[in-house]
C-alpha positions in Angstrom: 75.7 -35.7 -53.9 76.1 -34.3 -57.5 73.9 -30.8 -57.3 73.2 -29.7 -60.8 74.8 -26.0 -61.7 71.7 -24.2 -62.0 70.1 -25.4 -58.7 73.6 -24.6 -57.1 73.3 -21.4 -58.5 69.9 -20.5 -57.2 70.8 -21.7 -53.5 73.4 -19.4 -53.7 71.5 -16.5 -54.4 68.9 -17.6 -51.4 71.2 -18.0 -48.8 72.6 -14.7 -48.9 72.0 -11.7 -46.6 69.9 -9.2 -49.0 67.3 -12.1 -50.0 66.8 -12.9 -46.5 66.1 -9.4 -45.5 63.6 -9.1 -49.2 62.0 -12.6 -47.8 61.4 -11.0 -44.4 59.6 -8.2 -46.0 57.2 -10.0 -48.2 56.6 -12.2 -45.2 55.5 -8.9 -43.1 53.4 -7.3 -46.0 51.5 -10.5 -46.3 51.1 -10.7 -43.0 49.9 -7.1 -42.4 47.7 -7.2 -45.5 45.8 -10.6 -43.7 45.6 -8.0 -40.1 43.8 -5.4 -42.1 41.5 -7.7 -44.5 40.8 -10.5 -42.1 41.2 -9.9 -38.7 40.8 -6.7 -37.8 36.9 -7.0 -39.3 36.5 -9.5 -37.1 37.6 -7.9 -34.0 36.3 -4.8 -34.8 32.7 -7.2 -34.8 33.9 -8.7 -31.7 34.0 -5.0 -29.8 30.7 -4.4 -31.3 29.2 -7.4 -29.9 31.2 -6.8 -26.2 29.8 -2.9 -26.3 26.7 -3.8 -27.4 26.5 -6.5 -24.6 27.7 -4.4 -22.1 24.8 -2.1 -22.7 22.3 -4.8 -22.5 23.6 -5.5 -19.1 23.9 -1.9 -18.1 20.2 -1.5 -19.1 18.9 -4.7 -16.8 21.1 -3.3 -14.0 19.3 -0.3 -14.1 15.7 -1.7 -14.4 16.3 -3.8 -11.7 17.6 -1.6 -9.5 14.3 0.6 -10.5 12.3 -2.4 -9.4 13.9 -2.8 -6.3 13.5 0.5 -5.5 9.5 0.4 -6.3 9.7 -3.2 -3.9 11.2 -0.8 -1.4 8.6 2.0 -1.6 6.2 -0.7 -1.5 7.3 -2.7 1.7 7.7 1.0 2.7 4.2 2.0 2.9 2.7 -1.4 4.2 4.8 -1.2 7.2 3.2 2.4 7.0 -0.4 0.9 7.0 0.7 -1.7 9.6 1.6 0.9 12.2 -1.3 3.2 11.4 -3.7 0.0 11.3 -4.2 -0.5 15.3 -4.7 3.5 15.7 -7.7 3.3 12.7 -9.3 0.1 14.2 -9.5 1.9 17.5 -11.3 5.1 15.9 -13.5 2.1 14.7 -14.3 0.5 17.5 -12.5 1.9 20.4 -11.8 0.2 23.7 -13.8 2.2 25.7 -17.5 4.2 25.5 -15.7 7.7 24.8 -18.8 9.3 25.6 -16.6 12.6 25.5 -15.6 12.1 21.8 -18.7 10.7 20.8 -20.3 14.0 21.8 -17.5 16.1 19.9 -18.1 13.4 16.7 -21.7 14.2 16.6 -21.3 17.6 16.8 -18.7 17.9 14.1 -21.2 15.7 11.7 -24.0 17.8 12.4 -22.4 21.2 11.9 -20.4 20.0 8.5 -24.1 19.0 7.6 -25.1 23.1 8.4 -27.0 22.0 11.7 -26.8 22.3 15.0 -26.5 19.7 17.3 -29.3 20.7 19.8 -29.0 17.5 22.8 -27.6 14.0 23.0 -28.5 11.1 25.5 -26.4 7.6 25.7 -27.3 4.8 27.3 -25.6 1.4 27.4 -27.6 -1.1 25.3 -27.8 -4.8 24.7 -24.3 -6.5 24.5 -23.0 -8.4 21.6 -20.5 -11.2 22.7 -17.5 -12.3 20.3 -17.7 -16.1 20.0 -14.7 -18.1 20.3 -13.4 -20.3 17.4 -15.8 -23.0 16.5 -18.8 -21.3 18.5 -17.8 -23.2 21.7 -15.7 -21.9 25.3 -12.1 -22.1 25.1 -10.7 -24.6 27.6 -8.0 -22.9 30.0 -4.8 -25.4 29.9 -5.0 -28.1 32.9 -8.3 -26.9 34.2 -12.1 -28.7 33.1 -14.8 -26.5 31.5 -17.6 -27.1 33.5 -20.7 -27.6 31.6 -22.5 -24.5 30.3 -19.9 -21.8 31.6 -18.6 -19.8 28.4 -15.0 -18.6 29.2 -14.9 -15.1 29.2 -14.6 -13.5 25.9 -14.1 -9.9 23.9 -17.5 -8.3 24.2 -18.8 -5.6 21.8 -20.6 -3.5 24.2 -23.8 -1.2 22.3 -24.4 2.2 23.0 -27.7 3.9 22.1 -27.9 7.4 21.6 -30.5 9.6 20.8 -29.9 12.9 19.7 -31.5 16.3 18.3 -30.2 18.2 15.4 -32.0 21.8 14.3 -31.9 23.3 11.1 -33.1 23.6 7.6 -36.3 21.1 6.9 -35.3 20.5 3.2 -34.5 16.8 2.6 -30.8 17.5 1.3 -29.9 18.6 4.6 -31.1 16.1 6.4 -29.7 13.3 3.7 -26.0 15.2 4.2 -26.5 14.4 8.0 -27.2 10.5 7.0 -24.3 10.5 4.5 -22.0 12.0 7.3 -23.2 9.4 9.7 -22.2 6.9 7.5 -19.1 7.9 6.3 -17.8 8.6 10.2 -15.3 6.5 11.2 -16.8 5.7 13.9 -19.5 3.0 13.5 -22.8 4.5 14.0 -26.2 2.4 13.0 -29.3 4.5 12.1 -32.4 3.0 13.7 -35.5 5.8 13.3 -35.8 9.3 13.2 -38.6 11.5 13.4 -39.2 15.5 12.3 -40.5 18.2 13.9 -41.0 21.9 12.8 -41.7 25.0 14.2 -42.4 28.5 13.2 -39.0 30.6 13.9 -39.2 33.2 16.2 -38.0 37.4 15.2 -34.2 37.2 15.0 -33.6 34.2 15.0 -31.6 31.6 12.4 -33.9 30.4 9.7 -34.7 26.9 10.4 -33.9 27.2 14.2 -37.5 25.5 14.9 -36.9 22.6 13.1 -35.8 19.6 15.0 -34.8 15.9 13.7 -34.8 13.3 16.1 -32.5 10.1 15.2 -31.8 7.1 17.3 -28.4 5.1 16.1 -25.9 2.7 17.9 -23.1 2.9 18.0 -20.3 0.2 20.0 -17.1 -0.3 21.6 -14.9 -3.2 22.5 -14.6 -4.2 25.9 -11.7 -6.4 26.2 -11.7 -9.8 28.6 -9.6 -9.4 31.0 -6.7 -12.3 31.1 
């Protein structure tokens, strides 16, 4: 193959070791110049995005661990309720007359009302039965109800109690007691009352002749026996 001179000349020059090593170099500075003008912008954006990101998630981690913590609290003080509930529904309604208690309770009420608790009677009262489901007897398993026996059922038993409080004969007082019957946490229902006042002896308490009557109810549960 006939080469002409000038081309053989310039293949010449190409193929030795210096234009190699020149070639080389050019081939490097191009290269770094695309690094610093193309890429590296883009992964610099690309670290910006990842940090960014990472954040994001960080931030979610952390409120969700908040609300599970709140979920926690939360489940926390409802099994707190749950175990307290039995122990409020007895001061309620308790399972027995606690005619003991009832006494202290009355006497509390009356002197956080600035009286004096003067006398209380109980007696047992008129029952209220606790219906089954549906208004009718539950049928023991395997046996017949016979007609017109109720099975036996939890029975809310009444007690009524009258009782005497002396003191001061302005209505406020007497209101306070009301207020403090109601708010007991015991059930009590006020029924009548009636007033009577009195001249107060020589050294005595002012009010000490004046004496409210009040009839309430108040109840327990009596459990049927299984």
């Amino acid at each position: 193959m006939n080469i002409p001179a000038p081309f053989r000349k310039l293949l010449t020059v190409l193929m030795t070791t210096q234009f190699r090593y020149v070639l080389i170099g050019v081939v490097f500075i191009v290269a770094l110049l695309g690094y610093v003008g193309l890429l590296r912008p883009q992964i610099a954006t690309v670290r910006r995005v990842g940090i960014l990101a990472l954040q994001s998630e960080t931030e979610e981690l952390k409120n969700r661990q908040a609300y599970l913590k709140q979920v926690e609290e939360m489940v926390a003080a409802y099994r707190t309720v749950i175990s307290q509930r039995p122990v409020n529904t007895e001061q309620i309604l308790p399972l027995e007359p606690q005619v003991g208690r009832l006494y202290l309770t009355l006497q509390a009420l009356a002197e956080d009302s600035g009286m004096t608790l003067e006398s209380v009677a109980v007696t047992k009262g008129t029952s209220l039965a606790t219906p089954t489901a549906g208004g009718t007897a539950a049928r023991r398993p395997g046996t017949e109800a016979q007609a017109g026996v109720r099975s036996s059922t939890d029975t809310v038993q009444v007690l009524d109690v009258s009782l005497s409080v002396s003191g001061p004969s302005d209505y406020e007082s007497f209101k306070t007691l009301l207020q403090n019957l109601e708010r007991s946490q015991r059930l009590f229902d006020a029924l009548s009352f009636s007033f009577q006042g009195g001249a107060t002896a020589p050294g005595t308490q002012p009010g000490a002749g004046n004496v409210f009557s009040i009839e309430v109810k108040t109840y327990y549960l009596e459990q049927a026996t299984k």
